[in-house]
N, C-alpha and C positions, 0 to 999 in steps of 0.2 A: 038666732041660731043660723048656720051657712050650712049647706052641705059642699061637700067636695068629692072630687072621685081621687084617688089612689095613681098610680104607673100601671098598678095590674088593674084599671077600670073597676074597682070597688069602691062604693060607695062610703064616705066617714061623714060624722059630722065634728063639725067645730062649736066651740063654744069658749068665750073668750072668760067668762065664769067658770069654765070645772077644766082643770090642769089635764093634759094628756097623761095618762098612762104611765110613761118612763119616767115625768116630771115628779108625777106625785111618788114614786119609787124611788126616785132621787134624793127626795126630802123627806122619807120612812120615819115614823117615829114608833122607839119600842113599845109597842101594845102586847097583851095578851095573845091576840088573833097575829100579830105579826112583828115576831122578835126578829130582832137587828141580827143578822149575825157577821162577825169579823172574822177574815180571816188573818191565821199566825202566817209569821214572820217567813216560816219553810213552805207554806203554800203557794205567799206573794212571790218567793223566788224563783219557784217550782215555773209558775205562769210568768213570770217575766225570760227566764231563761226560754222558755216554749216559745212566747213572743218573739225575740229576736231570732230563735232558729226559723220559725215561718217565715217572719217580714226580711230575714237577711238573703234568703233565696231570692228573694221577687227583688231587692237591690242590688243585687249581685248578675242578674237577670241582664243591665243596662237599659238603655232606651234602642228600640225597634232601627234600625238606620230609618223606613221611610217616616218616623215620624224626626228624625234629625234633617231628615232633606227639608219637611213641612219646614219645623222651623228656619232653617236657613233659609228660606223662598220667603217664610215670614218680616226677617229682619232683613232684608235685602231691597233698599229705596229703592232700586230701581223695578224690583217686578210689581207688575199691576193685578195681583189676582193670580191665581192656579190657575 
């Protein structure tokens, strides 16, 4: 068993035997204690339409100018470094 710490310095541990969390919820199987549920066709729309109104803001957004300056100073043989 390993431990690790987290980004917020909390302690987890790992174990290469028992699946994280999301992993085994990813792979659910319908039990008793934990039925599968699907969702219909007018929810998935519902949350896809939501989706793209969030994420189209933040594309719509553009890129910062000074991270277009980084990159140009990146692609540019001749600078050595910021």
């Amino acid at each position: 068993m390993q431990r690790t710490h987290n980004a917020a310095g909390a302690r987890s541990t790992m174990n290469k035997d028992n699946p994280s969390l999301r992993i085994r919820t990813m792979y659910a199987q319908k039990t008793e204690k934990n039925p599968v549920v699907k969702l219909g066709p007018d929810i998935k729309a519902k949350i896809g339409m939501q989706l793209r109104l969030m994420y189209g803001e933040i594309v719509d957004q553009g890129v910062p100018e000074r991270f277009v300056q980084i990159i140009k100073r990146l692609d540019d043989p001749n600078c050595e470094g910021m």
